[in-house]
N, C-alpha and C positions, 0 to 999 in steps of 0.2 A: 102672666103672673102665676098661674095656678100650674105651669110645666117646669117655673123654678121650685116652686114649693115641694111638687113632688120629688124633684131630683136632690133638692134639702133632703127631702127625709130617705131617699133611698140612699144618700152618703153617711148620713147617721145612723142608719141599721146597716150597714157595711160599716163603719168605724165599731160599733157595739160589737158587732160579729166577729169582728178582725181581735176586738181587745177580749172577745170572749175565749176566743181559741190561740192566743198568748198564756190566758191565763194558765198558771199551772194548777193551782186548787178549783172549787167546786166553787167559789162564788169569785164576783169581782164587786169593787167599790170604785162606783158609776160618779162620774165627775163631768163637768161641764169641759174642766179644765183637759183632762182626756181625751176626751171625745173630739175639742178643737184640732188637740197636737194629732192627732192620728190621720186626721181631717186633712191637717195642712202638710204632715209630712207624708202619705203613703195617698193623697189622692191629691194632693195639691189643687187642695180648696181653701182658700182664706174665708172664715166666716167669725165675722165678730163673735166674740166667746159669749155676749149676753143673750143673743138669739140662741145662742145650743144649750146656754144654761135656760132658757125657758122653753125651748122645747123641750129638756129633758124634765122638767119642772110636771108641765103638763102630760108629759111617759109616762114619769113614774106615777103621778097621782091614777091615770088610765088605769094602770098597771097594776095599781097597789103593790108597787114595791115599798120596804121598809128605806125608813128616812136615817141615814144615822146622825149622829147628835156632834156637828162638828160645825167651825161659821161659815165654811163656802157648805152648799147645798150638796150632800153625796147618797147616794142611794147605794142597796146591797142587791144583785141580781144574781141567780144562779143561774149554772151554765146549760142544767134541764128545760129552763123559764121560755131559753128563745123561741122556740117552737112556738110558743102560745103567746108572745107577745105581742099586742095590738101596737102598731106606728100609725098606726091613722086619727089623728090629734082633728079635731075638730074644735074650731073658738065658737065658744057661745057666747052670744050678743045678749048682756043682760040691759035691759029696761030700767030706765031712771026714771022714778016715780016724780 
């Protein structure tokens, strides 16, 4: 279980990197919906959109990337940021009192 999850996240920071150096300007607007299509067209990985949209949920929160203000979930990354991007997403188990 934990050799698909790694291999999740290293298609997702290969679809980020792939859509980063597409990009023509200095930021890109980070989508679940993106990050799928890249997924399934240029690695041909089908992965349910609501799993990328919560992993990228928990990126950007890592990350403290800015949220922008729209009803699907989109984050702003610039194209300096990847270097220093943490993809290591750890779930913490919160305790129900």
């Amino acid at each position: 279980m934990n050799e698909k999850k790694n291999e999740f996240v290293e298609n997702v920071k290969k679809a980020i990197q792939y859509l980063l150096k597409r990009q023509i300007g200095n930021c890109l607007v980070l989508s679940s919906y993106k990050v799928s299509s890249v997924l399934k067209d240029r690695f041909g990985t089908d992965i349910n959109i609501s799993k990328v949209g919560r992993f990228i949920s928990k990126f950007a929160k890592v990350n403290k990337l800015e949220r922008l203000t729209t009803n699907v979930p989109k984050f702003k990354i610039e194209k300096k940021q990847f270097n220093r991007l943490n993809f290591d997403i750890v779930k913490k188990h919160v305790k129900s009192a």
